[in-house]
C-alpha positions as CSV (number, residue, x, y, z in Angstrom):
1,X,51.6,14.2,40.1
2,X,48.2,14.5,41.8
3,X,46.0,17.2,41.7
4,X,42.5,18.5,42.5
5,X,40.2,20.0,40.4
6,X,37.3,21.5,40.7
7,X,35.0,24.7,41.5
8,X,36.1,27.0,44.7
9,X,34.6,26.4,48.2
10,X,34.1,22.6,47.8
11,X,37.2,21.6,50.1
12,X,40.0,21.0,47.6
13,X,43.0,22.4,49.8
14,X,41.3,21.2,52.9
15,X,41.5,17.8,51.6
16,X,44.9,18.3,49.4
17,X,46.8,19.5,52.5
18,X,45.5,17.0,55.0
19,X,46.2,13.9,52.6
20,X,50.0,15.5,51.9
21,X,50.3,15.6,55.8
22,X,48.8,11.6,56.0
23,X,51.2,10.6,53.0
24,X,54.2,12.5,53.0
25,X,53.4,14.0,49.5
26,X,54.3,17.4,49.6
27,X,51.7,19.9,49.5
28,X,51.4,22.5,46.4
29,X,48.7,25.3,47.0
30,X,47.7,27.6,44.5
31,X,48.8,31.1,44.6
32,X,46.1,32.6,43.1
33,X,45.2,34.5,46.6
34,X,49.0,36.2,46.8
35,X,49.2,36.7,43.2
36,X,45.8,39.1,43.4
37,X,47.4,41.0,46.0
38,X,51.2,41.5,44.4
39,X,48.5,42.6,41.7
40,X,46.8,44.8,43.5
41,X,43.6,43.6,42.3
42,X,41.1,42.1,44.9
43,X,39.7,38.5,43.9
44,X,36.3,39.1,43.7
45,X,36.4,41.9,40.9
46,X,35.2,42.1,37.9
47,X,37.9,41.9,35.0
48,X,38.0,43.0,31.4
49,X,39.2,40.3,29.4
50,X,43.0,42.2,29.4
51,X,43.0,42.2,33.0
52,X,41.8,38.8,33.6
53,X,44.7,37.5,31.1
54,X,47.3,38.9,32.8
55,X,46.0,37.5,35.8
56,X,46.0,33.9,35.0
57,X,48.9,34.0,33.0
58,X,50.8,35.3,36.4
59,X,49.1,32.5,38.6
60,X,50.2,29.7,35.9
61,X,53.3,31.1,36.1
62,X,54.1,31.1,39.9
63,X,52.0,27.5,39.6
64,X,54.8,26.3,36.9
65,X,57.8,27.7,39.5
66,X,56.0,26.1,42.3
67,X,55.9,22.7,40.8
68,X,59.6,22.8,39.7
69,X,60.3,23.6,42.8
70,X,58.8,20.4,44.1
71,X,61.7,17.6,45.2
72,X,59.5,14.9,44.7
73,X,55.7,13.4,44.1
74,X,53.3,15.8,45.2
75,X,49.6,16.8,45.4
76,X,48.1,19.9,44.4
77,X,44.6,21.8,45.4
78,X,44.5,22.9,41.8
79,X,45.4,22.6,38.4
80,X,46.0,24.3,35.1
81,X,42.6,22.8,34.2
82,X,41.0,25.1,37.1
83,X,42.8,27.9,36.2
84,X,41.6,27.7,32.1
85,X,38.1,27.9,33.6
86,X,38.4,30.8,35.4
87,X,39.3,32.4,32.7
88,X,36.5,30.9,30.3
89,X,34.2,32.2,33.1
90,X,34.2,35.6,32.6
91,X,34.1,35.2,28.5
92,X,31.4,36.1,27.5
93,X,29.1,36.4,23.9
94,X,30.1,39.2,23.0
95,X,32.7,41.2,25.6
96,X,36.0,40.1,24.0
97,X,37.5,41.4,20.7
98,X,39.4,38.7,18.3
99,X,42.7,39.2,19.7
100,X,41.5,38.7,23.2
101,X,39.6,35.3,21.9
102,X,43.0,33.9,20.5
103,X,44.7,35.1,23.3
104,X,42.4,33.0,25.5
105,X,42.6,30.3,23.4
106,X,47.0,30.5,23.7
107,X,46.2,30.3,27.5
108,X,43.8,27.2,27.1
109,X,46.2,25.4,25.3
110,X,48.9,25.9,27.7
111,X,46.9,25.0,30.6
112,X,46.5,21.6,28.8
113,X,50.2,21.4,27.7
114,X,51.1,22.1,31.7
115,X,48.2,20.0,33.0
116,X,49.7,16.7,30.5
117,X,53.1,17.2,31.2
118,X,53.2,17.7,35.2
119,X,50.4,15.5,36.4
120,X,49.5,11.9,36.3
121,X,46.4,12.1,37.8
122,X,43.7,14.8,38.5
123,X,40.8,14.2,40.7
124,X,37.6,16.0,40.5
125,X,36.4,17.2,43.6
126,X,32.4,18.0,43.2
127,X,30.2,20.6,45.0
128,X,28.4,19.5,47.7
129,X,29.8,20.4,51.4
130,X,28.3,23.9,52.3
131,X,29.2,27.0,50.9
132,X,31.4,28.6,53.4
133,X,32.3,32.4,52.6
134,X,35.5,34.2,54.2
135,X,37.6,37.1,53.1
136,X,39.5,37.5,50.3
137,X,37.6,34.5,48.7
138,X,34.7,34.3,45.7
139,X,31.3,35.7,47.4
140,X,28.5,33.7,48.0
141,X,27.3,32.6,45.0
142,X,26.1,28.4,43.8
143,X,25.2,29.4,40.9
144,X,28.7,30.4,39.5
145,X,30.0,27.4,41.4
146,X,28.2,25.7,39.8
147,X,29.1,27.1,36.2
148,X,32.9,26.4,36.7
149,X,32.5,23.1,38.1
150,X,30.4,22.7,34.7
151,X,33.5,24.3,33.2
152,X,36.6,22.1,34.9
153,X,34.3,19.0,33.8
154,X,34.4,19.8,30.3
155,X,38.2,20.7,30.2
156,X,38.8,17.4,32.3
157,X,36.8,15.6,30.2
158,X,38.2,16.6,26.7
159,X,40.1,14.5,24.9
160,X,42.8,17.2,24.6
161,X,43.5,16.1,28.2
162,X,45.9,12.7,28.7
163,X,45.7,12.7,32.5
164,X,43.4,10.0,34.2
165,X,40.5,11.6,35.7
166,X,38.5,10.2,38.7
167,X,35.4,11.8,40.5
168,X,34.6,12.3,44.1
169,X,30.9,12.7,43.9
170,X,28.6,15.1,45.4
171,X,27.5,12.6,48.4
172,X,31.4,12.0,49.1
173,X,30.9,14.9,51.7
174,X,33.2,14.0,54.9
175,X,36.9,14.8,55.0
176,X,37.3,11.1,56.3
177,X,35.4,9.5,53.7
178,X,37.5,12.0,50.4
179,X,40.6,10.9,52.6
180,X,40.4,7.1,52.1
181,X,38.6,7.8,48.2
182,X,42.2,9.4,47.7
183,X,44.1,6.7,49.1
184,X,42.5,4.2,46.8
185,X,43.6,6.3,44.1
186,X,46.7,6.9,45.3
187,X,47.4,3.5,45.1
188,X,45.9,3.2,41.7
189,X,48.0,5.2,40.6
190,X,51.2,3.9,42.2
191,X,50.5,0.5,40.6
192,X,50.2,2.4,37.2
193,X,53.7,4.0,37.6
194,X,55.4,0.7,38.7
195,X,53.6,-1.4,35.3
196,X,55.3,1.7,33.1
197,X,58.8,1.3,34.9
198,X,58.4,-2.1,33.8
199,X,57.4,-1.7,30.5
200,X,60.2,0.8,30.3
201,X,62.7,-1.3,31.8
202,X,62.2,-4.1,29.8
């Protein structure tokens, strides 16, 4: 229903899991962390293009088993949409073959397909609180933060995306301040759902 996007380290679960606990919209966290380690691959390594699909393609699929899980509206400290630009991160100019290109392609275009059909809303959560490092997450590094937020923007941003987007900009820094920007949406987007029951009903 809802979900964050955005680049790591700029408080998406923080805020996700505190406004599910404020709401009573139940909390979906990515699994990206216990998926690295059932892999046995640690999560800041550097992946060939083979590894690093076979990666996201198991994170979007415990993501798709978490969601249908779900019993009812939820929010979610990621998205399909993050996921897609992880793996467009580490293509580069020249380090793929053509199979591996179409094969990142296929993933795009079910990141979208998942992205359209399971969410109603996605909120773009910009850098801008400090970088905090701890184990088992991305090293210290803005600058690749800041290339995937440039990333998830794009992806958001395309027209091959149906889902609302709104932005929580760099200055919205406090966990108080993103807590009541979500609740505005939040009831945006409840108004939204009731004017399509309408429509639907009459």
């Amino acid at each position: 229903m809802l979900g964050l996007i955005g680049a790591h380290r700029t408080g998406k679960t923080t805020l996700a899991r505190e406004y599910a606990a404020r709401s009573g919209l139940l909390f979906i966290t990515s699994s990206s962390t216990a998926v690295h380690a059932e892999l046995g691959i640690p999560m800041d390594a550097d992946l060939d293009m083979q590894t690093r699909l076979k990666v996201q393609h198991a994170i979007l699929d415990r993501a798709e088993e978490d969601i249908h899980r779900a019993s009812g509206p939820f929010v979610s400290d990621r998205t399909p949409l993050d996921m897609a630009a992880y793996l467009l991160a580490d293509v580069g100019r020249s380090n793929v073959s053509r199979v591996e290109i179409d094969a990142a392609m296929k993933y795009v275009e079910r990141c979208y397909d998942m992205t359209n059909t399971y969410f109603f809303r996605l909120v773009l959560v910009s850098p801008g609180i400090p970088y905090v490092v701890e184990e088992g997450k991305p090293p210290f590094n803005v600058a690749y933060q800041e290339h995937h937020h440039a990333l998830v923007s794009g992806l958001a941003y395309d027209e091959r995306c149906e889902v609302s987007l709104d932005v929580l900009p760099r200055d919205c820094l406090s966990l108080k301040e993103r807590l009541s920007s979500l609740d505005e949406i939040a009831k945006d987007v409840s108004k939204e759902i009731a004017k399509d029951r309408n429509l639907y009903l009459h």
